[in-house]
N, C-alpha and C positions, 0 to 999 in steps of 0.2 A: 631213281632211275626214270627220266624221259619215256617219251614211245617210241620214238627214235632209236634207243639205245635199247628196248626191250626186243623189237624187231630185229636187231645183229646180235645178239646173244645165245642163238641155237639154241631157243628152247620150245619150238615147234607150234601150235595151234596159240596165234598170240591174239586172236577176236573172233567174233563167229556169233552167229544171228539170223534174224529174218525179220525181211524189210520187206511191204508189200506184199508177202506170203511166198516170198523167196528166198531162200537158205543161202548166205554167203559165208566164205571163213577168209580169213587172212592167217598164209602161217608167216615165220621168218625165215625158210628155206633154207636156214643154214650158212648160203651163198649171202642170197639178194631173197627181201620179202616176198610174197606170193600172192597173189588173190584169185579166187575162186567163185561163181557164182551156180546155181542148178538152176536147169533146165528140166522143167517137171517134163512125167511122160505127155501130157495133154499137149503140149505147144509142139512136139516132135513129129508131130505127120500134117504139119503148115505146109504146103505146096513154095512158100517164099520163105522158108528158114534159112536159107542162103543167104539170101539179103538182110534180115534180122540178124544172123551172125556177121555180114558187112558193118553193117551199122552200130553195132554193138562194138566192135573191131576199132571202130573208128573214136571211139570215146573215152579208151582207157590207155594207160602208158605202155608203147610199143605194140599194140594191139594187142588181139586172142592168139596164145602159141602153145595152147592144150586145151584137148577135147578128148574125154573120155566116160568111159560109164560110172565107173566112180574116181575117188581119190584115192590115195595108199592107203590111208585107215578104213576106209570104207563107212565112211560115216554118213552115205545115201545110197538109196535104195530105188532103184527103176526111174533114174534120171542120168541125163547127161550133165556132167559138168563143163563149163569151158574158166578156162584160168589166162592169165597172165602173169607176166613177173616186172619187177624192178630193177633188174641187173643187164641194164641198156647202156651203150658208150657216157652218156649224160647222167647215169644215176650212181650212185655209191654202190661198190662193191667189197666185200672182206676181203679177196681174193688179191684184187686190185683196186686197191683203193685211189682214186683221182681227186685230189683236191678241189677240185671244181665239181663235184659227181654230185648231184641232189640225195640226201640223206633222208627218205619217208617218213612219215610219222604213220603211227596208224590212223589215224583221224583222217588221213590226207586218202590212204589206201579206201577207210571205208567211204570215203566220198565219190571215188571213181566204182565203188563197188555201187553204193546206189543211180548211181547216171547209167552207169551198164542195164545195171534192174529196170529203173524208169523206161530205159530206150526197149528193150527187152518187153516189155509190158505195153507202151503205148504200139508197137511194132505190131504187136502179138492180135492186142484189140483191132488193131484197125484192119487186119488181116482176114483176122476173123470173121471181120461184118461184111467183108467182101467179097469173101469167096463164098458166103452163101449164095451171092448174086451171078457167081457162077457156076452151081452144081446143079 
């Protein structure tokens, strides 16, 4: 079995990790796969996390279209998570599948997981150093 085919099999947390000191999971949502990043409490009281979540937004498939304090399993603790998903008019769905629909791999998922983190991280740094010059 592919990663592509582990992914639509509904069998739930299909990768998970930490890159740069950031906890990501990828599950297969059953539907369309899922990706997930945390947001420790330290970076939550940035004056521009709006814009970091912009930004962030901007580098993963269909953007961020969940924010919450944890996941259904609960498998973090005093972070927010933001996620996204794969079940976009152009991606492969179970439900409705489109011949033409991109079919994810996980490899592909944990790439956009890291670019999210990177943006997240260099966003975060640069933020930081500059609002000391404002307090």
């Amino acid at each position: 079995m592919n990663d592509s085919e582990k992914l639509y099999e509904g069998s739930g947390l299909a990768k998970h990790g930490t890159y740069k000191g950031i906890k990501y999971f990828i599950l297969d949502g059953r539907i369309c796969p899922c990706a997930y990043i945390e947001v420790p409490s330290a970076f939550q009281n940035l004056k521009n996390l709006d814009n970091i979540k912009r930004k962030v937004s901007s580098k993963v498939n269909g953007g961020l279209t969940y924010e919450d304090t944890k996941l259904c399993f609960n498998l973090l603790e005093d972070t927010v998570v933001w996620g996204w998903d794969y079940g976009h008019f152009t991606d492969y769905c179970k439900l409705l599948p489109s011949p033409s629909g991109h079919k994810w791999t996980i490899d592909e998922i944990f790439q956009e997981c890291t670019k999210a983190i990177d943006v997240l991280m260099i966003r975060t740094y640069v933020n930081k150093n500059l609002q000391q010059f404002y307090e």
